[in-house]
C-alpha positions as CSV (number, residue, x, y, z in Angstrom):
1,X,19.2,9.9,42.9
2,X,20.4,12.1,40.2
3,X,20.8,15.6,40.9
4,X,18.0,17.3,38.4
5,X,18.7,19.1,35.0
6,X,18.1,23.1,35.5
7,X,15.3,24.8,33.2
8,X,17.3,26.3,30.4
9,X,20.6,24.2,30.8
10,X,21.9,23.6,27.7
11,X,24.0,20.1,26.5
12,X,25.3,18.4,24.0
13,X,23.4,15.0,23.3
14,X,23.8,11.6,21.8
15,X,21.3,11.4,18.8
16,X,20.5,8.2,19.4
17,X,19.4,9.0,23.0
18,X,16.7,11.6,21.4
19,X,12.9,10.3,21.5
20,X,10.1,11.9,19.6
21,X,7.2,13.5,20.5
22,X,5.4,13.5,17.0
23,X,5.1,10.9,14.6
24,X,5.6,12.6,11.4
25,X,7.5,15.2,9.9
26,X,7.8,16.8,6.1
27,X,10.9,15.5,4.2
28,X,11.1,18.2,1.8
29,X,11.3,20.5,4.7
30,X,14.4,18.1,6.3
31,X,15.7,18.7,3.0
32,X,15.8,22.3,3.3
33,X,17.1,22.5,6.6
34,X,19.8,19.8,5.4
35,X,20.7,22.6,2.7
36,X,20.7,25.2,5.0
37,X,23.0,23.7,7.5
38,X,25.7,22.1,4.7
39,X,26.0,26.1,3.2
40,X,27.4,27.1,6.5
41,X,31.1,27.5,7.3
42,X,33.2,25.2,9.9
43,X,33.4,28.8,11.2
44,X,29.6,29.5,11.4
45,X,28.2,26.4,12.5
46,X,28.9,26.6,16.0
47,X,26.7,29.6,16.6
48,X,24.5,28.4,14.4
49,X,23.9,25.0,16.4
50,X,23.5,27.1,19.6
51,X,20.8,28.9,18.3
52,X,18.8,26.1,17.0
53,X,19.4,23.7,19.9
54,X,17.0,21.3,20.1
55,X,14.2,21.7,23.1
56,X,14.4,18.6,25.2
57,X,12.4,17.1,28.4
58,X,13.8,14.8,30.3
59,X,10.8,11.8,31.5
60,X,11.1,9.0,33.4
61,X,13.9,6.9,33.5
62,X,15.9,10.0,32.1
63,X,14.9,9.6,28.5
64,X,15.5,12.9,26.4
65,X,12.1,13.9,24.4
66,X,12.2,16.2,22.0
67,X,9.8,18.6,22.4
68,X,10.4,21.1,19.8
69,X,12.7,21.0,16.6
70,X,12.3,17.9,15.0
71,X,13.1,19.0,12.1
72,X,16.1,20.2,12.8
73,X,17.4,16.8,14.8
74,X,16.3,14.9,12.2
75,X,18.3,17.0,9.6
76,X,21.2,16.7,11.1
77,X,20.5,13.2,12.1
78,X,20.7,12.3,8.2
79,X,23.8,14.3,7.9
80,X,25.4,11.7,10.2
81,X,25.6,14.3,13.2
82,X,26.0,11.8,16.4
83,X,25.9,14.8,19.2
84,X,23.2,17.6,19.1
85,X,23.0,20.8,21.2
86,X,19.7,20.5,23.4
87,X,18.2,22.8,25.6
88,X,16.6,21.6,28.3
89,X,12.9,22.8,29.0
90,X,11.5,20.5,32.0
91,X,13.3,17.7,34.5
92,X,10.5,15.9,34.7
93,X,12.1,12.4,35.2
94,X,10.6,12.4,38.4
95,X,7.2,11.6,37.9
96,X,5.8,7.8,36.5
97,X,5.4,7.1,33.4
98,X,1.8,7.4,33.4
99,X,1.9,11.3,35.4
100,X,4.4,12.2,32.4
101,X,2.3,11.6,29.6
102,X,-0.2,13.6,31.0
103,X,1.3,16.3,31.7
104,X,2.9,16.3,28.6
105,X,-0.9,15.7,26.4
106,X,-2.2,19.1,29.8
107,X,0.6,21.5,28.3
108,X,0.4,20.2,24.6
109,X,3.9,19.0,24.6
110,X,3.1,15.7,22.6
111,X,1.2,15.1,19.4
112,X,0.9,11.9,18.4
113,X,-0.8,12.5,15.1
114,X,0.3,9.9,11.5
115,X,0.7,11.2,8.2
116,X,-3.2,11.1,7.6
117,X,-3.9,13.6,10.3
118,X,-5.2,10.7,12.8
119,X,-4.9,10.9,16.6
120,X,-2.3,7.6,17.6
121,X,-1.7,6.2,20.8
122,X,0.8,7.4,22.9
123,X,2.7,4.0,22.6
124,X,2.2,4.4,18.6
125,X,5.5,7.2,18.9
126,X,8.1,6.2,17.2
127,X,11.1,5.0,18.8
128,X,14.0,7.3,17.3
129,X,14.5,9.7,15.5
130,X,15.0,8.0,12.4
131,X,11.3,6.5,12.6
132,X,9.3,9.1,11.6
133,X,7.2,9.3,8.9
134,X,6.8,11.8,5.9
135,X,3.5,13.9,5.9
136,X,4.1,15.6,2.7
137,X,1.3,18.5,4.1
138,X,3.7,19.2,6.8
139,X,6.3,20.3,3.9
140,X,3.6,22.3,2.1
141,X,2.7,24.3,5.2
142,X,5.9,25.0,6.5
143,X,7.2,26.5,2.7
144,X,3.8,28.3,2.6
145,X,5.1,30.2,5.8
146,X,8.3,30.3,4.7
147,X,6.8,31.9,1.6
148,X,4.8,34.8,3.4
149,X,1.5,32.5,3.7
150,X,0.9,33.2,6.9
151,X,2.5,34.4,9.8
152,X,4.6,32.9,12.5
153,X,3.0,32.8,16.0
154,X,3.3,30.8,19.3
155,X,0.7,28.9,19.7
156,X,0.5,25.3,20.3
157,X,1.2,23.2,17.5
158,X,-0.2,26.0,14.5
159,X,1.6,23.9,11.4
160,X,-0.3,20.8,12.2
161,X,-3.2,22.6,12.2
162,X,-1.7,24.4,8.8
163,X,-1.5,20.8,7.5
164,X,-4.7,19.6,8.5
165,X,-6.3,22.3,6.4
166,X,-4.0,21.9,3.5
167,X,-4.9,18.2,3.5
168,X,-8.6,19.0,3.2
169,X,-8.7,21.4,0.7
170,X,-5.6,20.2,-1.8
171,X,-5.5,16.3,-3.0
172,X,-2.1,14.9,-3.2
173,X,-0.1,13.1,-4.1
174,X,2.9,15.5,-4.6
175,X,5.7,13.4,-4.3
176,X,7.7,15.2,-7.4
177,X,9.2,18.7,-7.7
178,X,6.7,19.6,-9.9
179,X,4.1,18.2,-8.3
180,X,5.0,19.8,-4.8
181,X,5.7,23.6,-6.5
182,X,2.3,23.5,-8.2
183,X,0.5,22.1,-4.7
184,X,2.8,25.2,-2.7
185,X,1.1,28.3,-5.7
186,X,-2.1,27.2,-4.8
187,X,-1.8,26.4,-0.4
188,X,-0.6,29.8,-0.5
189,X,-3.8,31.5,-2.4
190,X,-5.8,29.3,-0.4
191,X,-3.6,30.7,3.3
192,X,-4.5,34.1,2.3
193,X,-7.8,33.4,0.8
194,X,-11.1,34.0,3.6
195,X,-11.5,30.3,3.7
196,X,-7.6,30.0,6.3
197,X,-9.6,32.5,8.5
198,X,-9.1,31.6,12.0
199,X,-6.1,29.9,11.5
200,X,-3.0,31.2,13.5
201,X,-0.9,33.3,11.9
202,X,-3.6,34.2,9.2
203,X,-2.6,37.4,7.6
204,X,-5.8,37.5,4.6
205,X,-8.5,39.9,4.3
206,X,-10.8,40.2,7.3
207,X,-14.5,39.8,7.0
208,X,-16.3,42.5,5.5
209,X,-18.3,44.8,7.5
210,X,-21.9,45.0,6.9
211,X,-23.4,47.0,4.6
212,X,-24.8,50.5,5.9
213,X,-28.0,49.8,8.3
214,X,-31.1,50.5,6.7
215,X,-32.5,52.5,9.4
216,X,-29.6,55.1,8.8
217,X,-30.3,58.7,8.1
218,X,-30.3,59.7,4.5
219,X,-28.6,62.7,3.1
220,X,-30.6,65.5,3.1
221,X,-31.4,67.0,0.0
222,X,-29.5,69.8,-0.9
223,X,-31.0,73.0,-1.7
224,X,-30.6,76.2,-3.7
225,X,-30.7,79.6,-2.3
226,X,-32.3,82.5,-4.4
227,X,-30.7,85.6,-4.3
228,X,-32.2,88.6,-3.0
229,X,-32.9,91.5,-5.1
């Protein structure tokens, strides 16, 4: 039996060992992060790499899921990277398959959700890395964050949730630069308009308080002295 992974050990990884725990991700957002990482220095990567290692569990039959950064891994996944840095969160390749997936679905460390906003199947994951599919909404809410839309929190999954409401409220497509700029001005009115209230991370104006009861005291009238003579 193997000997299990510490909480927190960190590792490099074969990218084609990495499993997904979400179906989609936003492309134009992989191309960002691709941009991001090809501006660094062979000097700079390595700390850069460290901090943005890729959160892993380990399941049954000691298959690495990504739990956190996809974007990331699949960045450098299209930039031909064949070893990633991962951190590991949970061993957890000790329970059956069918245990695993539910603890991963009890601490929200799955979401198996397509590019239309559907719940999937656990078995509908995708196999690799390189199988996930575009959800252009998840690109318009992560630049709308990026653009001081809203605010950053922990809290389980907030961008899909960011995407779900982007998907109700602006019609696609926005396949095109243009298309995608002119979709990002309005998501981020609409983030810090009243109507993203609720939402985590919401920075807009809070509700109005109600107008002055009725029932309140009025001012008493002032009045005017006479002098006395």
């Amino acid at each position: 039996m193997a000997k299990p992974l510490r909480e927190g050990a960190k590792l490099m990884v074969p990218m084609d060992h990495l499993r997904p725990t979400q179906i989609t991700i936003g492309a134009y957002h992989v191309a960002q992060k691709i941009h991001v990482t090809r501006r660094l220095s062979h000097a700079e990567l390595p700390a850069f790499l460290d901090k943005h290692r890729v959160h892993v569990v380990l399941g049954p039959e000691h298959t690495l899921y990504v739990v956190d950064h996809h974007h990331w891994v699949r960045a450098w996944h299209e930039m031909g990277m064949e070893m990633v840095p991962a951190h590991v969160r949970e061993d957890l390749s000790h329970l059956s398959e069918r245990k695993f997936w539910t603890h991963m679905v009890d601490n929200h460390m799955v979401h198996p959700y397509d590019e239309q906003g559907r719940r999937q199947p656990i078995k509908a994951l995708p196999p690799d890395i390189h199988a996930m599919r575009d959800d252009p909404y998840r690109s318009l809410e992560a630049f709308v964050q990026l653009s001081g839309g809203y605010r950053k929190v922990k809290a389980a999954y907030p961008d899909f949730r960011w995407a779900d409401f982007f998907r109700e409220h602006i019609e696609g497509p926005f396949d095109t630069h243009h298309g995608f700029a002119t979709a990002l001005a309005r998501a981020v009115q609409l983030a810090l308009s009243t109507k993203a209230r609720g939402l985590p991370g919401y920075i807009g104006p809070c509700r109005k308080r109600a107008a002055t009861s009725k029932t309140a005291p009025k001012t008493a009238p002032k009045t005017t002295s006479k002098k006395k003579t």
